[in-house]
C-alpha positions as CSV (number, residue, x, y, z in Angstrom):
1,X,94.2,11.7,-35.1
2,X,97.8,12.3,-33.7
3,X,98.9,9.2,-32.2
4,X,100.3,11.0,-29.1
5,X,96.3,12.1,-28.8
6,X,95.2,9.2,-29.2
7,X,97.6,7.5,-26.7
8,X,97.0,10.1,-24.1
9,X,92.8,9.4,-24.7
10,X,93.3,5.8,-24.6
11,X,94.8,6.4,-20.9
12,X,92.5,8.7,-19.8
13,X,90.0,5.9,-20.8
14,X,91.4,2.9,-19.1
15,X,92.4,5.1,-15.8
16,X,88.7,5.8,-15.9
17,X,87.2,2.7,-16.6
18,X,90.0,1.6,-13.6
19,X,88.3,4.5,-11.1
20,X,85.3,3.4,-12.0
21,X,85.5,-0.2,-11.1
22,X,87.7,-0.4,-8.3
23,X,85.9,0.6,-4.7
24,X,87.4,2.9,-3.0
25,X,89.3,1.6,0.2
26,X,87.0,3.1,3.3
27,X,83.6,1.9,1.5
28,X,84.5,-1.2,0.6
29,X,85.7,-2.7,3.6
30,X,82.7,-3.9,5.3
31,X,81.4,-4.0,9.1
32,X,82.2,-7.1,10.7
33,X,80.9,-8.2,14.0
34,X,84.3,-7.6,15.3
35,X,84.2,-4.1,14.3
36,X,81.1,-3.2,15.4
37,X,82.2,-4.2,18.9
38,X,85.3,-2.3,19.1
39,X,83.1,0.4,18.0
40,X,80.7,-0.1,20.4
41,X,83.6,-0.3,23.4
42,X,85.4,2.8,22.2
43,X,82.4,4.5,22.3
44,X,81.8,3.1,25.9
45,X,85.4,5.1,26.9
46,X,83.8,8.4,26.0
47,X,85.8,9.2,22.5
48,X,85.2,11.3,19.4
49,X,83.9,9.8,16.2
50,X,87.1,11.3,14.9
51,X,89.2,9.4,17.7
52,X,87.4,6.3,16.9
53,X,88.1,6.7,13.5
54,X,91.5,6.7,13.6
55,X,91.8,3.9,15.9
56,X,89.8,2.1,13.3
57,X,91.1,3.4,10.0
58,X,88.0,4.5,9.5
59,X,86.4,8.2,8.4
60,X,85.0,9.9,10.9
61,X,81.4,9.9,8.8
62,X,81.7,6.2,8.0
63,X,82.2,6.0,12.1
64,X,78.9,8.0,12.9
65,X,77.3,6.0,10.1
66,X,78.0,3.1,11.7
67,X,77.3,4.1,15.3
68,X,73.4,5.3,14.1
69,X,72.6,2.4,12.4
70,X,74.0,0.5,16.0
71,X,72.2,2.8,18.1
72,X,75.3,3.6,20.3
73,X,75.6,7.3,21.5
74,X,79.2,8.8,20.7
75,X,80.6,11.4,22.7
76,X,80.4,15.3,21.0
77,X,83.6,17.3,21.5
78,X,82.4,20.9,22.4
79,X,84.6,24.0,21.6
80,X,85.1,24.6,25.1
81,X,86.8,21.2,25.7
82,X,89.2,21.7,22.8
83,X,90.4,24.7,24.5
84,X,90.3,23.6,27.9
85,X,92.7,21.0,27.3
């Protein structure tokens, strides 16, 4: 094989092997009890998932996730709001 091919392979391989074994940053940072009650008080002040999300560098899904496995109720943002102001 051409040892630039084979060079290239091999770093395909170890990036993979890499990708593979390394979490990604939002799902491996887990839910602390802290967390879950600034979750819970944002959601008290009537924000998005998407709002809350940000404020907790979280994704929006991991946020709703979260929130349905807590029981809390998050506020919907309806079309009409958006262009209401």
């Amino acid at each position: 094989m051409h040892p630039e091919i084979e060079s290239a392979l091999n770093e395909v391989a170890r990036h993979t092997r890499r990708a593979m074994t390394e979490p990604a940053h939002f799902a491996s940072r887990p839910w602390t009890q802290a967390d879950d009650d600034k979750l819970r008080r944002l959601a008290v002040t009537g924000l998005s998932s998407r709002a809350i999300g940000i404020r907790m560098n979280r994704t929006e899904t991991a946020v709703r996730s979260r929130a349905r496995q807590l029981q809390v109720i998050l506020k919907k943002i309806r079309l009409k709001q958006l262009q209401m102001g």
